[in-house]
C-alpha positions as CSV (number, residue, x, y, z in Angstrom):
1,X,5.9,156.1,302.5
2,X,6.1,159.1,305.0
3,X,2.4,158.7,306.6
4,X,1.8,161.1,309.6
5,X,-0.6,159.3,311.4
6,X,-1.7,162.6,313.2
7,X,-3.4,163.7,309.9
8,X,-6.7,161.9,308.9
9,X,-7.4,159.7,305.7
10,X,-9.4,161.7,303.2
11,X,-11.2,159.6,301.0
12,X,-11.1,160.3,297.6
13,X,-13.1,159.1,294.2
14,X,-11.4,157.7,291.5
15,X,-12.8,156.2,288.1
16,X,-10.9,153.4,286.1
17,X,-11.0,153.3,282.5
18,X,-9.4,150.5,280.8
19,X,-8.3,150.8,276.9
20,X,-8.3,147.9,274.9
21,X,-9.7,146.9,271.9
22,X,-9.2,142.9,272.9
23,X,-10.3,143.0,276.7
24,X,-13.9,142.7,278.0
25,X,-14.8,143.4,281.6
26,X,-15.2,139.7,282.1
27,X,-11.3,139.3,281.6
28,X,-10.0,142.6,282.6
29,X,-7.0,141.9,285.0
30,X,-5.6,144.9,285.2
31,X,-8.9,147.2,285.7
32,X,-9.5,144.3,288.6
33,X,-6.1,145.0,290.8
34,X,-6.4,148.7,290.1
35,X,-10.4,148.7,291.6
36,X,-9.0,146.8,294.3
37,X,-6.6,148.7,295.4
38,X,-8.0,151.5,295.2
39,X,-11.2,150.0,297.8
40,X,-8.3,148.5,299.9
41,X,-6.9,152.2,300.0
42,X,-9.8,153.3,301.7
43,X,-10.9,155.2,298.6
44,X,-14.2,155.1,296.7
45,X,-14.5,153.8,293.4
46,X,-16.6,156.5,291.7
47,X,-16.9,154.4,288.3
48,X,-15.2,151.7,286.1
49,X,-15.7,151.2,282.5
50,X,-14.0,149.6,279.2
51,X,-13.2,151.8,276.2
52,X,-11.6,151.1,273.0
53,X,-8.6,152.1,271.4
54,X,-10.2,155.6,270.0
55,X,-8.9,158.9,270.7
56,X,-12.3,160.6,270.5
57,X,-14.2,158.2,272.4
58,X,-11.5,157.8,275.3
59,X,-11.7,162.1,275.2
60,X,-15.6,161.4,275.2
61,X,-15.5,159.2,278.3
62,X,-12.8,161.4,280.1
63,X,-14.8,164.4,279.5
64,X,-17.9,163.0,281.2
65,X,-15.8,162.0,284.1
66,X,-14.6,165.2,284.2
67,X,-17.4,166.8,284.5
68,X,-18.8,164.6,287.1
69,X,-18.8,166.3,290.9
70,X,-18.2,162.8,292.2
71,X,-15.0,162.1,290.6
72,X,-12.0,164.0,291.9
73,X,-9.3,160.9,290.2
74,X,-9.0,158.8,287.2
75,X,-7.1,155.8,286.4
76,X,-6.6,154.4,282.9
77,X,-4.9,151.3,282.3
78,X,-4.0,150.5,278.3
79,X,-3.4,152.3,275.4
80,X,0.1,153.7,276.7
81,X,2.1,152.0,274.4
82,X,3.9,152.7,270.8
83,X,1.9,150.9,268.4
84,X,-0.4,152.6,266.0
85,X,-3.7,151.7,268.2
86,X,-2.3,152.5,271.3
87,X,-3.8,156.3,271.7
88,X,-4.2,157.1,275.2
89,X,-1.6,159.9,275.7
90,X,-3.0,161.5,272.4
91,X,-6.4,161.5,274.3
92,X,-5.2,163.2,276.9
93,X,-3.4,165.5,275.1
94,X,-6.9,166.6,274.0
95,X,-8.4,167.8,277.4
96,X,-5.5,168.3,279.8
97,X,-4.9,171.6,281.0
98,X,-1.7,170.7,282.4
99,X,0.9,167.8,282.5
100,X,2.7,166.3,285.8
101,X,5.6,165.4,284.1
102,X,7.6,163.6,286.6
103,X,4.8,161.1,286.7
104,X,5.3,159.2,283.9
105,X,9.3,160.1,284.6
106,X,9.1,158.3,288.1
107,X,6.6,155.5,286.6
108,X,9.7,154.8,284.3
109,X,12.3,154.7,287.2
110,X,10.1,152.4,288.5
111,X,9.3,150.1,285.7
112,X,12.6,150.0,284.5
113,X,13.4,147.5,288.1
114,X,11.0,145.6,286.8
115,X,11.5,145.0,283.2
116,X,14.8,147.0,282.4
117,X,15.3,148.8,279.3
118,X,11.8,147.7,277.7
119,X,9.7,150.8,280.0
120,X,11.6,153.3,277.5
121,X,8.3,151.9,275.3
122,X,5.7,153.4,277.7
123,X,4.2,155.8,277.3
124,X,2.5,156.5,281.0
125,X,1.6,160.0,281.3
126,X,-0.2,161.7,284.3
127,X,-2.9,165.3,283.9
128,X,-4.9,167.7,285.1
129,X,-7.7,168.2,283.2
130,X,-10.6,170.8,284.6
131,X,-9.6,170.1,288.6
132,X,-9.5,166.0,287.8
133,X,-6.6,164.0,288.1
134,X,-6.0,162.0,285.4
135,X,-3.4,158.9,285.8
136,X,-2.2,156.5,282.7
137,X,-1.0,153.5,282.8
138,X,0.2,151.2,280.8
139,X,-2.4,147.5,280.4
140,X,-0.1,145.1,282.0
141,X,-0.9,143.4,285.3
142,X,3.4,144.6,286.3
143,X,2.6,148.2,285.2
144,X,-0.8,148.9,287.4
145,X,1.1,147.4,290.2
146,X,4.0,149.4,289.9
147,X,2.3,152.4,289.2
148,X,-0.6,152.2,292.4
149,X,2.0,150.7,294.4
150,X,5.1,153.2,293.6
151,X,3.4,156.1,293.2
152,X,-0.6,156.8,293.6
153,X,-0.7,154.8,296.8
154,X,1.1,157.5,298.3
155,X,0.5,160.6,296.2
156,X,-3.4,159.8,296.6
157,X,-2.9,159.8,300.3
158,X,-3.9,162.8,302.4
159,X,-1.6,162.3,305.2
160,X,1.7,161.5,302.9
161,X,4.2,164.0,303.5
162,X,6.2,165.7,302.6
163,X,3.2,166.4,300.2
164,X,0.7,164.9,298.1
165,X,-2.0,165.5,295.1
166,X,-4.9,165.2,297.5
167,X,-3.9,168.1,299.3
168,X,-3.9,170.1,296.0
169,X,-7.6,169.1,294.8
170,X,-8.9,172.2,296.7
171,X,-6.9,174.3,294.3
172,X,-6.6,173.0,291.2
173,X,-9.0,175.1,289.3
174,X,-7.1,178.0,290.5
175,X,-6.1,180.9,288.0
């Protein structure tokens, strides 16, 4: 991480969503580590909730984010994944204005240290959807890591340089 300690920390606020259909909140490891780093981060977490495997009610529950003034991030953890429930990129597909495609690229790089040839079956996808970031991950423990660690850690802070997302929120609803 290229951190110029002459810039100052920005604190943003980001929402986690977890997908599942199996997890409650009560045993939601993954939604745990990513609200955790995120506080550790120096960030604010805006919101956390649980959805399940639905592409209209993740779109639902995105959209109200969305719309929300005190969100400027989400994360989603779940439903990344190629099985006939797993629906999260189709949700976003629904309400993104654009697509950061070298997110889920880099995601993959990343993964693929971890658990080789297997991240081809992710799905992790990253948006912008009416001047919100939106982040997907895959559910596992390994992938939230990788993904906060290897990537948003960095692009989420304002003084990472070369460049960074935060520095872009100001501009984002641009046309």
């Amino acid at each position: 991480m290229a951190i110029d300690t002459s810039r100052t920390f920005k604190p943003i606020s980001i929402a986690v969503l977890t997908i599942s259909d199996t997890r409650t909140m009560a045993d939601d490891t993954s939604g745990d580590i990513l609200a955790e780093r995120i506080k550790a981060a120096g960030h604010h977490l805006a919101a956390r909730a649980l959805e399940r495997d639905d592409v209209a009610v993740i779109a639902s529950k995105l959209n109200t984010w969305i719309d929300d003034p005190g969100i400027d991030a989400i994360v989603t953890t779940g439903g990344t994944g190629l099985t006939g429930r797993d629906v999260t990129p189709e949700a976003l597909e629904r309400i993104k204005d654009k697509e950061i495609v070298g997110f889920g690229e880099l995601f993959r790089w990343l993964s693929y240290k971890t658990i080789g040839t297997s991240t081809v079956q992710s799905r992790a996808m990253a948006v912008v959807a009416r001047g919100t970031y939106i982040f997907a991950l895959p559910g596992s423990n390994g992938a939230v890591k990788d993904g906060w660690d290897g990537i948003l850690a960095e692009q989420l802070d304002s003084r990472n340089r070369p460049c960074n997302f935060v520095e872009l929120m100001p501009r984002l609803r641009e046309k």
